[in-house]
VMD Tcl script that draws the C-alpha trace (Angstrom):
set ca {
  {112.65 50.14 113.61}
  {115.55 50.92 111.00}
  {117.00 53.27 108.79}
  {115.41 52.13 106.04}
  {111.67 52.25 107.88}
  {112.25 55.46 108.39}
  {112.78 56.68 105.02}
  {109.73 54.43 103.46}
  {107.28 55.97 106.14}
  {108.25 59.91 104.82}
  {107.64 58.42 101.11}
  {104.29 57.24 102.39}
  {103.77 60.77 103.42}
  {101.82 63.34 101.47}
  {104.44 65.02 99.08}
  {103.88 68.40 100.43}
  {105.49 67.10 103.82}
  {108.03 64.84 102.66}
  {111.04 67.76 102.14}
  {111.06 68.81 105.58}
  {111.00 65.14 107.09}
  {113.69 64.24 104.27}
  {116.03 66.80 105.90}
  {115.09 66.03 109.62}
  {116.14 62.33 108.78}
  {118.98 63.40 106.85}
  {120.66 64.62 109.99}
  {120.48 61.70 111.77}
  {122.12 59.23 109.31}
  {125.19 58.08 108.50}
  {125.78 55.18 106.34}
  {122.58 53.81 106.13}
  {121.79 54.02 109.19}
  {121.30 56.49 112.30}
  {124.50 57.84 114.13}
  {125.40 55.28 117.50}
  {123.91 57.32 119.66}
  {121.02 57.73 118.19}
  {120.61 54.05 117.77}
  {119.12 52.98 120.63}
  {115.93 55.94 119.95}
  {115.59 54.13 116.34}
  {115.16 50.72 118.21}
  {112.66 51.44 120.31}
  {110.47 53.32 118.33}
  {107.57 52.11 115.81}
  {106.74 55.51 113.84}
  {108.77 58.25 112.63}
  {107.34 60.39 115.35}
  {107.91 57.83 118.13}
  {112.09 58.13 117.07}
  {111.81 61.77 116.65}
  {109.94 62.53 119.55}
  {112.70 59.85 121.47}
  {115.20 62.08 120.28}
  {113.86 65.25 121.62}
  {112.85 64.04 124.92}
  {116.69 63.21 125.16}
  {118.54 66.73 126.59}
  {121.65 65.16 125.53}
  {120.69 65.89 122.02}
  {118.99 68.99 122.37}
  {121.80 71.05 120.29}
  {121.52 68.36 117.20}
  {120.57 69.81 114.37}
  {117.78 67.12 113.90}
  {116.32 67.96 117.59}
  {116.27 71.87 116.54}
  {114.41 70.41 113.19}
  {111.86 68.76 114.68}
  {110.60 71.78 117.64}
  {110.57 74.23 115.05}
  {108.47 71.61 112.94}
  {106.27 70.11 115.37}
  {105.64 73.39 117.34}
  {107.53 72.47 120.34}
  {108.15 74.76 123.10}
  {111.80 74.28 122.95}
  {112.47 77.28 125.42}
  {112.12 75.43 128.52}
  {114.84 73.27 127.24}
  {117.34 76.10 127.53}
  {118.21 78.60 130.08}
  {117.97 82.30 129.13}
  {120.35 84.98 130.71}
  {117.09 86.97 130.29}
  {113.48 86.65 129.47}
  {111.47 90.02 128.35}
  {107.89 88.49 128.08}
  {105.02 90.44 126.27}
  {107.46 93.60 124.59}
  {104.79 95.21 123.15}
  {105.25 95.60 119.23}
  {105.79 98.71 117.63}
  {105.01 99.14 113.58}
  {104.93 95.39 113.38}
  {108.64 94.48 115.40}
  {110.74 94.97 117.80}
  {112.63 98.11 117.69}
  {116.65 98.84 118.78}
  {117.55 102.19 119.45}
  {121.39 102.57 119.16}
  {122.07 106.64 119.43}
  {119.95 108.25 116.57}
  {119.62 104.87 114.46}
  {116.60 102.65 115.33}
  {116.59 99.57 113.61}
  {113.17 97.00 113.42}
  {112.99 93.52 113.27}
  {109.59 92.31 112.00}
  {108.32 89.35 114.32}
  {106.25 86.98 112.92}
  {103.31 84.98 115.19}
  {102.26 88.13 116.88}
  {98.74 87.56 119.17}
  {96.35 89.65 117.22}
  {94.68 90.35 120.39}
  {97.47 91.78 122.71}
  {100.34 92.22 119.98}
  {103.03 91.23 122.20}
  {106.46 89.01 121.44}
  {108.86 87.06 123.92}
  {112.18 88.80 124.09}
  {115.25 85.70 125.15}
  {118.86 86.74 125.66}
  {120.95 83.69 125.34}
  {124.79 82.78 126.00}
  {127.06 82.06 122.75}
  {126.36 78.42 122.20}
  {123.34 78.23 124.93}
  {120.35 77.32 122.47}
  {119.86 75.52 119.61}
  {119.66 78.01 116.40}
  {118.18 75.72 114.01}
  {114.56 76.27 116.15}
  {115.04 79.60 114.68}
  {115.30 81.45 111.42}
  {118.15 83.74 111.46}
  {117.79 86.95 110.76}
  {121.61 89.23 111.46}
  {124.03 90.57 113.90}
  {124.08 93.62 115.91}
  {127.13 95.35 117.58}
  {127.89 97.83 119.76}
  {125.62 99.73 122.71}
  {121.89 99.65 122.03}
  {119.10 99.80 124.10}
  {115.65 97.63 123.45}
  {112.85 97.96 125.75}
  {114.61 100.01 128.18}
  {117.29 97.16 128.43}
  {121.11 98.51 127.67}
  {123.16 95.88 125.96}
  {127.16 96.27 124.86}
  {128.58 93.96 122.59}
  {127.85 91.60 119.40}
  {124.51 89.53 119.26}
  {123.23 87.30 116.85}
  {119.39 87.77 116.12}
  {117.04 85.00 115.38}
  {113.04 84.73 115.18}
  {111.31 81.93 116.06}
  {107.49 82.30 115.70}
  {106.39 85.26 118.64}
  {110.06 84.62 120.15}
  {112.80 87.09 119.53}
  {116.64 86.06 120.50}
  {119.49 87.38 120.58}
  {122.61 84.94 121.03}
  {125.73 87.11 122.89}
  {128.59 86.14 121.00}
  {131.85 85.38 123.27}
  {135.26 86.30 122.08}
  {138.91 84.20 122.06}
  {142.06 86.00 123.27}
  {142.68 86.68 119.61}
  {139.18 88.39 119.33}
  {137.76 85.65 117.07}
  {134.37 84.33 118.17}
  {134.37 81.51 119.92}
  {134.11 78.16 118.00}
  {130.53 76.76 117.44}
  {129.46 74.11 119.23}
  {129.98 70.84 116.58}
  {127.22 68.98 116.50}
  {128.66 65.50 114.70}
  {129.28 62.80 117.30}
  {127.95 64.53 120.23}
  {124.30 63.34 120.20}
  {122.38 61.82 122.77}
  {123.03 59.93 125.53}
  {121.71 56.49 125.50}
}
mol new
graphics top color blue
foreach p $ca { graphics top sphere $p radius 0.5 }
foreach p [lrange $ca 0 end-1] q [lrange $ca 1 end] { graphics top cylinder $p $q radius 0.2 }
display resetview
């Protein structure tokens, strides 16, 4: 398969879907073509889905922006993928979120996906840089002590929502007290 196949397929696509596989594709070229090391995924594969899903069964690649793209699309559960500094399974939901208590202040973040029947969420703590945040929709930052479900936690988190899943991304500091540089994602794709 080539670039080019790739890119007639999605315009064969009904137009409702075609955005969303537009951008997916979008990460992985470069020229008219697919980055080098994705190469090899675009060869082999027939379909769209047979390079995409090449791509995602690659760990290598599992902090692309294109991999993160396509579990979030195609419903994949991503979080084995990725190991959590701590897992808080079924929090039960209060007025429709999860709520952080920080002194007096409580502060709720709506979760989306809840079971109707048991009205839980998935709770994931996560390293600076340990998951890919494009499975997610980000949703802000918290600092300082706070407690959430019992759980005491000092220090600056990211928050993100992904369907019934709730993370929270510990930021890690320099010596300067500058986060941490992001992980760049250009040139370090899978390895073939």
């Amino acid at each position: 398969m080539k670039y080019d196949d790739l890119l007639k397929e999605i315009n064969e696509m009904p137009a409702s879907q075609r955005p969303a596989f537009h951008e997916i594709v979008a990460c992985a070229g470069v020229g008219g073509d697919v980055w080098p090391t994705m190469k090899q995924h675009l060869e082999d594969a027939c379909t769209l889905r047979e390079f995409l899903d090449a791509v995602y069964d690659d760990d290598a690649c599992r902090f692309e922006k294109l991999w993160g793209l396509w579990a979030r699309l195609d419903e994949k559960d991503w979080r084995i993928r990725f190991e959590a500094e701590m897992v808080l399974e079924g929090a039960l939901i209060e007025r429709g979120g999860v709520v952080f208590e920080a002194g007096d202040t409580m502060f709720l973040v709506p979760v989306r996906g809840i079971r109707a029947k048991d009205r839980t969420a998935d709770i994931l703590v996560f390293a600076d840089d340990s998951f890919n945040t494009d499975v997610a929709d980000f949703y802000g930052s918290i600092s300082g002590p706070f407690t959430l479900y019992e759980q005491k936690f000092e220090g600056t988190f990211d928050i993100y929502r992904a369907g019934r899943n709730l993370i929270l991304e510990r930021w890690e500091f320099d010596e300067l007290g500058f986060r941490k540089r992001r992980r760049s994602q250009v040139g370090e794709c899978c390895s073939i």
